[in-house]
N, C-alpha and C positions, 0 to 999 in steps of 0.2 A: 494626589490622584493621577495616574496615571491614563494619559490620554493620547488616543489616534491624532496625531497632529496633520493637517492638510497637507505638509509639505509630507509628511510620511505617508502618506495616502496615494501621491501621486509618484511615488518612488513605485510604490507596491503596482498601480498600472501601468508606468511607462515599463518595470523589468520585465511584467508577465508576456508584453508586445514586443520587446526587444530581442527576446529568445521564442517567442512563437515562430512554431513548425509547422504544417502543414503536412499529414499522410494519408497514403491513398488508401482507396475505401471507406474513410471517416464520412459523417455527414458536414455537408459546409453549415449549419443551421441547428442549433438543439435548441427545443423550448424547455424552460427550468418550471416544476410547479411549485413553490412555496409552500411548505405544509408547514413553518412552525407554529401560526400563532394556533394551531388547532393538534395538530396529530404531536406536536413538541408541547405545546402549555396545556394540556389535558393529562401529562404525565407528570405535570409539577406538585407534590404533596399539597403546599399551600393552595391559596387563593390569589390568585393575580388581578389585583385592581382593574376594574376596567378602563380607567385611564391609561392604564400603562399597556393593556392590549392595543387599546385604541391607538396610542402612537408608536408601536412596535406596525399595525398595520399600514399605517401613513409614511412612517419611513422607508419601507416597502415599497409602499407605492412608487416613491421618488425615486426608486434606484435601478426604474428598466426594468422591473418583472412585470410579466402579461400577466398570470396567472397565482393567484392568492389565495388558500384555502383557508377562510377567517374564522372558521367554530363548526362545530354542528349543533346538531337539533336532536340531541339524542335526554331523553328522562332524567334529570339532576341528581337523581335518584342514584342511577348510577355511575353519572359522570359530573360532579356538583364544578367541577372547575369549568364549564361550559354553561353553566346556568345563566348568565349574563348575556346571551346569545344576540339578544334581541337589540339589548342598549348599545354593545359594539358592536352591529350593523346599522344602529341607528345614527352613532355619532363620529365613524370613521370619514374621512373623504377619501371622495370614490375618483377616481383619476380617470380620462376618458382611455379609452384601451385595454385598460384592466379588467379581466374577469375575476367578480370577487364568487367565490364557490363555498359551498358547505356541507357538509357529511348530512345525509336524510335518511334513518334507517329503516323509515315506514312512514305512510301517508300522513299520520299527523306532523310530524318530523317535514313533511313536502310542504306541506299546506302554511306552517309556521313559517318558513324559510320564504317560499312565495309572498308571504305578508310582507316581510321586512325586503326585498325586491333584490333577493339575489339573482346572479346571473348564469350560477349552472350549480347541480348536484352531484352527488359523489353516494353512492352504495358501496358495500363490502362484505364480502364472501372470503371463505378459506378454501385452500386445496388442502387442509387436514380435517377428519370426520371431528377428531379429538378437539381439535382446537375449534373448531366450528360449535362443538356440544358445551364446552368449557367458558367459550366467551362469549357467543351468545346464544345459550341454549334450545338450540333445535340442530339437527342434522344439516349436511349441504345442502341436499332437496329439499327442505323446508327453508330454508332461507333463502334458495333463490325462489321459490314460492311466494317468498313475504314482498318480492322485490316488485311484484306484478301489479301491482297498487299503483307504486310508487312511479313505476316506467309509462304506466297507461297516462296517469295523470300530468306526469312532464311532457309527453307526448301533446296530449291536450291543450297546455300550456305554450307549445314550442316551447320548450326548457332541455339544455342538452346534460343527457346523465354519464356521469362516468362512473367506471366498474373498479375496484380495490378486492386485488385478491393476496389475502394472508399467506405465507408458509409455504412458498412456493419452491423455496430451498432448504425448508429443514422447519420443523415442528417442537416444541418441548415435550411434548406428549408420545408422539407418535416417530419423532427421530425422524429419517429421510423419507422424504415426499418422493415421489417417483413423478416424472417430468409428463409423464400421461396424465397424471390425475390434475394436474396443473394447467395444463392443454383444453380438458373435459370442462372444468368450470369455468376459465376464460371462453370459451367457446359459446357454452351458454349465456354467461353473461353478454357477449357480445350478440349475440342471436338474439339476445331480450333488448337488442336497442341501445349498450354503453357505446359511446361514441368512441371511448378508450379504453384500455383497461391496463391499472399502472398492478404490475407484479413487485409487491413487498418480500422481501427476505424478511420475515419479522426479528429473528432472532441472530440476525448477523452471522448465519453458521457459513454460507457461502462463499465459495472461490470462483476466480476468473473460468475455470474448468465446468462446475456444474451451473454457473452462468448461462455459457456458453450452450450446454445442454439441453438447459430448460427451454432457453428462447428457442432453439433450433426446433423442439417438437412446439414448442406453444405457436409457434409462426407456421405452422402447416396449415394450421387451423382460422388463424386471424391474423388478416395482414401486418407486416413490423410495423408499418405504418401508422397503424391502430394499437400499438403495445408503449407501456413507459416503463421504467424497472424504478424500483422503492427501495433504497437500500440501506440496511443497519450496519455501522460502523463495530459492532462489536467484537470483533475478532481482529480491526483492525483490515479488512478486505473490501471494505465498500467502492473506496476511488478505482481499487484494482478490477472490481466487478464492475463499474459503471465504463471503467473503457474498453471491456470485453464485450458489453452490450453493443456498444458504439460501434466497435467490430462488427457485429450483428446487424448494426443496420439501425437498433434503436436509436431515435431521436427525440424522447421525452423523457427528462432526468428529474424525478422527487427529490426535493431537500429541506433544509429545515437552519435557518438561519439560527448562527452561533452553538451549530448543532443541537439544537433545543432537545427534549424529549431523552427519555431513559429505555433500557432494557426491563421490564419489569420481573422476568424470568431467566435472569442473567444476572445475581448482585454484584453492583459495580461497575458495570457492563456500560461502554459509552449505544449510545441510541443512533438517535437520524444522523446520515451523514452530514454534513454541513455545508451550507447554498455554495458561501464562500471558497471553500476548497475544492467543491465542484467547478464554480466558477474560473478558477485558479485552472484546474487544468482542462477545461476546453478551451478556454483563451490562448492558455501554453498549445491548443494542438490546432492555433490558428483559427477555431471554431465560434462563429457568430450566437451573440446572446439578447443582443440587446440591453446589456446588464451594465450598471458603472461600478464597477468592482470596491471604487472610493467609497460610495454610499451604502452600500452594502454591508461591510465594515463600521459605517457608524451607526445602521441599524442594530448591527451584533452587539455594540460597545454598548448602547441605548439598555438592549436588554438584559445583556448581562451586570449592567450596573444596577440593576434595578431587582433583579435576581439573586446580588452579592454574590456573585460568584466567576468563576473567568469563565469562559466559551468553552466549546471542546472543538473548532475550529481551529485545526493547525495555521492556516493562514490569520486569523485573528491573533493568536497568538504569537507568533512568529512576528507581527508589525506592533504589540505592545496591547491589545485588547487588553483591559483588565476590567474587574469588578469593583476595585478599590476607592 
């Protein structure tokens, strides 16, 4: 078996501070969100033990992440690898500082997630008609319709919602989004109360270029301050987009440890980019996380042994992760 050794562990933090840079214009400060045990283990064909969520989330916790998206609340029906919803928020331990979060795509979804005593929600919208009628059948204006439930009632609650919007750089249906229509539904969604709103590239088709683009009109509209970017490693562009963002000003990066998650409309296709390699270069660019990059890595190794399979995390990889 091949295994993350401590002494290898500490090689891997001491080089990434040894050679960190410092440039100007960068933020001194990114918060990371953790989406794999939810927006990554919801694309895994099997069934993942809730044991083994449960200490994918625990290891997590221990590794300096604020922010943890642990499942949602969406109908088993059609999402059956999240059915266990309830038992892992029941039996993870919850670390003081952590905000554990979860996807609510409608008031029952709210009200279920409130039972088990999360600490913040997450809705999602497309900036494509197609993708929006495709995945969850109704048009954009009906789905940020459905969302008005959902906001009034966190509201109610003090519960803070954050906004996910799909396809912000590129659609399978509908090919290039245009960075207005992108602008249009972040804007709503932020006017309906998300306290953030993190822009996924779902299908990894983006560049440092139309990055850059998008954010530029989507920030006329909602402060960067209030924007995160989401991004698919599928082409192979994600690290190079996420520090075009950073350029931009954004300072809230999605990831998904041992780049969990797949492209479902891409075969083959690698998915979320990975916490790790994120980590890897904001640390390289001198950039505070709060993150131990050690732990982090054996959260990866945790899940991919248990997935049998290796990471899709370059830096896991690169220090020995295996499945084996």
């Amino acid at each position: 078996m091949a295994l993350v050794t401590r002494i290898g562990l500490r090689r891997v933090a001491n080089f990434v501070q040894s050679q960190a840079v410092s440039l100007a214009g960068l933020p001194s400060f990114v918060k990371v969100v953790e989406v794999g045990a939810r927006d990554g283990l919801q694309n895994e064909k099997g069934l993942v033990p809730t044991p083994i969520k449960v200490g994918l989330v625990d290891l997590l916790s221990e590794s300096g992440l604020t922010h943890i998206e642990v499942t949602s609340f969406v109908s088993p029906k059609w999402i059956p690898q999240m059915a266990d919803n309830k038992e892992v928020l029941k039996n993870i331990k919850r670390k003081p500082g952590v905000v554990y979060s979860v996807l609510t795509p409608n008031l029952k979804g709210f009200k279920d997630a409130m039972a088990s005593g999360v600490d913040e929600v997450a809705v999602f919208g497309a900036a494509s008609e197609a993708f929006s009628n495709k995945n969850i059948n109704c048009s954009i204006a009906e789905s940020l319709k459905r969302f008005e439930d959902v906001m009034t009632a966190a509201k109610e609650a003090n519960v803070k919602v954050r906004g996910y919007v799909s396809c912000v750089l590129g659609c399978p249906y509908e090919g290039y989004v245009q960075p207005s229509k992108v602008a249009e539904v972040a804007k709503s969604m932020f006017e309906m109360g998300c306290y953030e709103i993190s822009l996924g590239d779902t299908i990894g088709v983006g560049t440092p270029g139309s990055m850059s683009a998008m954010l530029a009109e989507v920030s006329r509209v909602v402060p960067r301050q209030r924007l995160a970017v989401h991004c698919h490693d599928t082409y192979g562009q994600a690290v190079a987009n996420i520090f075009a963002a950073l350029m931009m000003g954004i300072q809230v990066v999605d990831s998904s440890v041992a780049g969990l998650g797949g492209c479902p409309y891409a075969k083959g296709a690698s998915g979320n980019v990975s916490t790790e390699d994120v980590v890897y270069l904001l640390h390289g660019l001198n950039i505070k996380t709060g993150i131990d990059i050690n732990k982090l890595l054996l959260a990866s190794q945790y899940i991919s042994e248990n997935l049998k399979r290796p990471p899709s995390s370059k830096v896991a990889l690169a220090k020995g992760v295996s499945h084996l």
